[in-house]
C-alpha positions in Angstrom: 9.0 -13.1 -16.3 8.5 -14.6 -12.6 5.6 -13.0 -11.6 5.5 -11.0 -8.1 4.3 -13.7 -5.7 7.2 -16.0 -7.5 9.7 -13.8 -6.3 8.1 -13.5 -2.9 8.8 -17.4 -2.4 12.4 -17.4 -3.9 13.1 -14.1 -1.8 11.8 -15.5 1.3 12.5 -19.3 0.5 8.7 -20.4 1.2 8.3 -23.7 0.8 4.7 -26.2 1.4 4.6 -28.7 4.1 2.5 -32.2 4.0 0.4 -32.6 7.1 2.8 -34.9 8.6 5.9 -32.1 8.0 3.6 -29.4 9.2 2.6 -30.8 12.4 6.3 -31.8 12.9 6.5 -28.4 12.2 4.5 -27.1 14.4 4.8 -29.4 17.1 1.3 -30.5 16.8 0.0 -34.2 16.7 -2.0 -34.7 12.5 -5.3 -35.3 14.5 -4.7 -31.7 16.1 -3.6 -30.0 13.0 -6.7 -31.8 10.8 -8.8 -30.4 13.7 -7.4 -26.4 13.4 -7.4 -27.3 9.5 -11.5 -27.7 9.7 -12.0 -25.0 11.8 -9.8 -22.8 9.6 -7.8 -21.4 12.5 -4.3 -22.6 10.5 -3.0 -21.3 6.7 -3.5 -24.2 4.3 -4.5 -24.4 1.0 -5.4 -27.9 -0.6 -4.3 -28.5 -4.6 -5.3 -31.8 -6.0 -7.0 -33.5 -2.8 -4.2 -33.1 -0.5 -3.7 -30.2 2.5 -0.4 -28.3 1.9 1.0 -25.7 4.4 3.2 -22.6 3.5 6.1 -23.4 6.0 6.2 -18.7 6.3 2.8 -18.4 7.0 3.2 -21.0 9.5 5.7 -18.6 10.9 3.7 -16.0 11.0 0.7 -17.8 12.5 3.3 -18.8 15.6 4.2 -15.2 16.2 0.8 -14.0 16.2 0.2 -15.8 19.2 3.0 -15.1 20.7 2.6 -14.2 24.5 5.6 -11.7 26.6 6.3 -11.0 30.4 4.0 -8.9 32.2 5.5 -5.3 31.1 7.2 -6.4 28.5 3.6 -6.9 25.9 3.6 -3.4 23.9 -0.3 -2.9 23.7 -2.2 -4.1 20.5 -2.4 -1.3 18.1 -5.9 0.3 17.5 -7.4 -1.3 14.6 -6.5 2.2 12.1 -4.9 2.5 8.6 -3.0 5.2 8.7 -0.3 6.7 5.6 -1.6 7.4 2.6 -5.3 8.2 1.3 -6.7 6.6 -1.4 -10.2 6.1 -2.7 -9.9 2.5 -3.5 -9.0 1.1 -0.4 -11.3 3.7 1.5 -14.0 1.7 -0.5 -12.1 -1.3 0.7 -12.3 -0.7 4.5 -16.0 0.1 4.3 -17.3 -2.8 2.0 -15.0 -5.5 3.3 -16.4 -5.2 6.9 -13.1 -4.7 8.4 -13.8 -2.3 11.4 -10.3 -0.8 9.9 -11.2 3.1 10.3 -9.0 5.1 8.1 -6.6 8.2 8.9 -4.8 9.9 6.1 -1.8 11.8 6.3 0.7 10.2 4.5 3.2 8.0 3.9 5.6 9.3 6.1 3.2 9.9 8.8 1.7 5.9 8.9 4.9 4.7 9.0 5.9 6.8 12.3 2.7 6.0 13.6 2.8 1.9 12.9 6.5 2.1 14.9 4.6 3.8 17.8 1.9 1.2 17.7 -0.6 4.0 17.0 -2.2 2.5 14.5 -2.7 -1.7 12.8 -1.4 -0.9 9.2 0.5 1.8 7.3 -0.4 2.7 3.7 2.7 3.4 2.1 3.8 4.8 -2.2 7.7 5.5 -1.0 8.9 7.2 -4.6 12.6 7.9 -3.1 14.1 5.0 -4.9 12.3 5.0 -7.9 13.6 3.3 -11.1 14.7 5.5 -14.1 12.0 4.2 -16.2 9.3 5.6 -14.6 8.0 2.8 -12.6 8.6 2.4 -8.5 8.9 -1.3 -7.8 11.7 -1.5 -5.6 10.4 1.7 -3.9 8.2 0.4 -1.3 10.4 -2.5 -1.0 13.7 -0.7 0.0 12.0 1.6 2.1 10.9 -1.5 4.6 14.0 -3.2 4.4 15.6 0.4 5.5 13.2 1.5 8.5 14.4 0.7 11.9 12.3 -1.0 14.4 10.2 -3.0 11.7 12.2 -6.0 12.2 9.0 -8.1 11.6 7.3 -6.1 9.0 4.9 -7.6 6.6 4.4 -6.2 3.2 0.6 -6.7 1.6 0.3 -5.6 -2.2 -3.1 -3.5 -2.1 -2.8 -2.4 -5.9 -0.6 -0.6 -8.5 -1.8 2.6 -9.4 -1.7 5.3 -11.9 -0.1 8.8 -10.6 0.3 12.0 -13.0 -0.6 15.2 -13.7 -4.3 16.4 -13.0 -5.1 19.6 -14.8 -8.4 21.5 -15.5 -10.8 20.3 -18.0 -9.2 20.8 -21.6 -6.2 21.6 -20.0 -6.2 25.0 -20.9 -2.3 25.8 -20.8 -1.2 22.8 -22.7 0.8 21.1 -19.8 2.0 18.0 -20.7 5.0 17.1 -18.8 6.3 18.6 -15.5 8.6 20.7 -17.9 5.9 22.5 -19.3 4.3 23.2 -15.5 7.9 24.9 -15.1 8.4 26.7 -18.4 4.6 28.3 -17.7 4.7 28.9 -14.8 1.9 27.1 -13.4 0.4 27.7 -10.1 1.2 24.5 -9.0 -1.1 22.8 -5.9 1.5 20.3 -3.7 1.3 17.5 -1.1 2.6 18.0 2.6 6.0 16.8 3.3 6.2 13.2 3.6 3.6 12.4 1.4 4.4 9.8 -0.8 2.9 12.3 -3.9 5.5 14.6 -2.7 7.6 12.3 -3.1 7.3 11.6 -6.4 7.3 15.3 -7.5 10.7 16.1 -5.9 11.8 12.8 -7.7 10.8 14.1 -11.1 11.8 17.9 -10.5 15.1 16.3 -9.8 15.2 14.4 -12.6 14.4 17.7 -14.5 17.1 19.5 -13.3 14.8 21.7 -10.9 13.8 21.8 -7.4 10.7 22.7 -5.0 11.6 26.6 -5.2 11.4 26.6 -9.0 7.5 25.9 -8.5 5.1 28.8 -8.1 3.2 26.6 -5.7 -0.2 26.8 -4.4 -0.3 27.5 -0.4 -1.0 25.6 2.0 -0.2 22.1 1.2 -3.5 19.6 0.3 -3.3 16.9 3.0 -4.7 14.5 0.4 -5.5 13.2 -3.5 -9.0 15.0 -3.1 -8.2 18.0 -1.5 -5.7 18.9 -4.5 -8.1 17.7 -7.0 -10.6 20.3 -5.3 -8.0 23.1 -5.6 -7.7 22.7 -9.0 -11.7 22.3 -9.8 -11.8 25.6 -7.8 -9.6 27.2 -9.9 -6.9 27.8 -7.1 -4.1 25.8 -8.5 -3.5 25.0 -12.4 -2.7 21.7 -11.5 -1.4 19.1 -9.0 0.4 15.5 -8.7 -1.7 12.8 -7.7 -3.8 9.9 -8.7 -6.2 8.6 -11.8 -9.0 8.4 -9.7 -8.8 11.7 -8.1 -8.8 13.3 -11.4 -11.5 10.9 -12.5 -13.7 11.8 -9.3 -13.4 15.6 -9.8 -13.8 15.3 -13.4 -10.8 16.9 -14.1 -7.8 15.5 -17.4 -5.3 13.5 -16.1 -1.3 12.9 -17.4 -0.1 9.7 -16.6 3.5 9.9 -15.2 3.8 6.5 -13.5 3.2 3.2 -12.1 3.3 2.7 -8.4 2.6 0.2 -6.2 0.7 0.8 -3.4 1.1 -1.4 0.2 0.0 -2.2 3.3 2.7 -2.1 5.6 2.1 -4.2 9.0 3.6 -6.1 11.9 3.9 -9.7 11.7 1.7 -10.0 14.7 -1.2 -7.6 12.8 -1.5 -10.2 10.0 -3.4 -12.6 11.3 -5.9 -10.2 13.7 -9.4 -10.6 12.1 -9.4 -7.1 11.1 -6.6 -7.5 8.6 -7.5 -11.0 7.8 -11.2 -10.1 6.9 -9.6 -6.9 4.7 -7.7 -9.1 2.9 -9.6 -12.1 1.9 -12.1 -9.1 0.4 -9.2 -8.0 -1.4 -9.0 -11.6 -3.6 -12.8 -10.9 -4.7 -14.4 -10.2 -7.5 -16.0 -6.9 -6.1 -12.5 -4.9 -5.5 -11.5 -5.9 -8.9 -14.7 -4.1 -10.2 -14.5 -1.4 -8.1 -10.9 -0.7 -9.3 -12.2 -0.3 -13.2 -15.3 1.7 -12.3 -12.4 4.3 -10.4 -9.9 3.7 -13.2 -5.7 3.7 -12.9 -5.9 0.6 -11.4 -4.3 -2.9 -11.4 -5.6 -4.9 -8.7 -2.9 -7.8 -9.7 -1.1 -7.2 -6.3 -4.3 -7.2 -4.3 -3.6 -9.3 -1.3 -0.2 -10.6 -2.2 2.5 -10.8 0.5 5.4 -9.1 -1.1 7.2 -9.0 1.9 7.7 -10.2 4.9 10.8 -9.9 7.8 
């Protein structure tokens, strides 16, 4: 099976540069280019002894510097991650160094917020395309490919993550599948529209021949993973959509439903800030992939990985 960053290079037709192509390339004398190479202000990576350039990234690292008319410059976005909230990459933000702040309120909601340059990055679990077997690969995929004025969108694999059912220690009414939240009438807690949980549950009630009124639902929407783990905990709802590591942080049982990758969704000119670059170099570390067992329902196999890119 080609594995995810395979497909990257086929899908994009990434190829590697000498130093001698690369500075043609760039339009850069080798003396230059072996000067930005030391100072690490250029993508490179050397295999064997010898520098090799990834001809996109060298894209990308153009555009980043790329300078507009006077009125025509859009201002840089604040340095935020909006979209979805997740514990993981909250974790990530703080213990990377970043300066990222964080605001949660869905998918939906980053991703009309990173069009109105309102905020740096958009965390994004689109589940409207999602695969018949359970899994959502192509989800977050399609979804860029489909939004209008992202013509220069970059796609960063933060993780793949477990989302299910999250139900009150020793789940008490024996719910199992969303079927058995319908045929027992479950007070059910829910997501706001546009969340990427959300989602997911009209996806499955579809799939199960029902719809958002067949729910006895639990009022108002949770604006987030924790907030519907607390309503349960509370005993307010009998149980709610959302991820392993909610469940896991409010000790409550969890039913896993699927596997979802979960991305950073960015501008080509966001990529290379320090900000995102300092985010992502902690993603490739040992720490994260630590982290990610101590929270559980997480493969950090994506973790840094540019899965897409305009």
């Amino acid at each position: 099976m080609i594995e995810q960053g395979q497909k990257y290079a086929y899908k994009c037709k990434m190829d590697f540069l000498t130093t001698s192509e690369a500075a043609e390339y760039v339009r850069l004398g080798e003396r230059k280019l072996y000067e930005l190479v030391t100072s690490g202000a250029i993508p490179c990576s050397k295999i064997a002894g010898k520098w090799l350039f990834p001809r996109h990234e060298l894209d990308l690292w153009v555009l980043s510097g790329l300078a507009r008319p006077a009125g025509m410059a859009a201002a840089d976005p604040p340095p935020i991650v909006g979209g979805s909230q997740d514990d993981l990459l909250e974790w990530s933000l703080r213990e990377s160094g970043s300066g990222l702040a964080s605001l949660s309120e869905g998918t939906a909601r980053g991703v009309e917020r990173l069009q109105r340059g309102e905020v740096m990055v958009a965390a994004i679990h689109f589940h409207g395309n999602t695969i018949p077997d359970g899994s959502a690969d192509d989800a977050n995929l399609a979804a860029v490919r489909a939004l209008p004025g992202l013509h220069d969108a970059v796609l960063v694999g933060f993780a793949r993550r477990e989302q299910g059912l999250l139900l009150p220690p020793g789940n008490p009414k024996q719910i199992h599948t969303l079927a058995d939240v319908l045929s027992a009438g479950a007070k059910m807690a829910v997501r706001q529209p546009g969340a990427g949980a959300q989602m997911l549950l009209e996806v499955l009630l579809s799939r199960a021949g029902a719809g958002p009124k067949d729910l006895r639902r639990f009022e108002p929407p949770c604006l987030t993973g924790p907030d519907l783990a607390a309503a349960i905990r509370a005993g307010k709802a009998d149980c709610g959509l959302a991820t392993r590591a909610a469940a896991t942080a409010a000790g409550l049982d969890f039913v896993p439903l699927v596997s979802e990758n979960f991305d950073l969704l960015m501008r080509q000119r966001s990529y290379f800030r320090p900000q995102i670059q300092a985010l992502i170099g902690f993603l490739r570390d040992k720490p994260l992939k630590q982290r990610a067992i101590e929270l559980t329902g997480y493969d950090p196999a994506p973790s840094g990985q540019i899965r897409f890119a305009a």
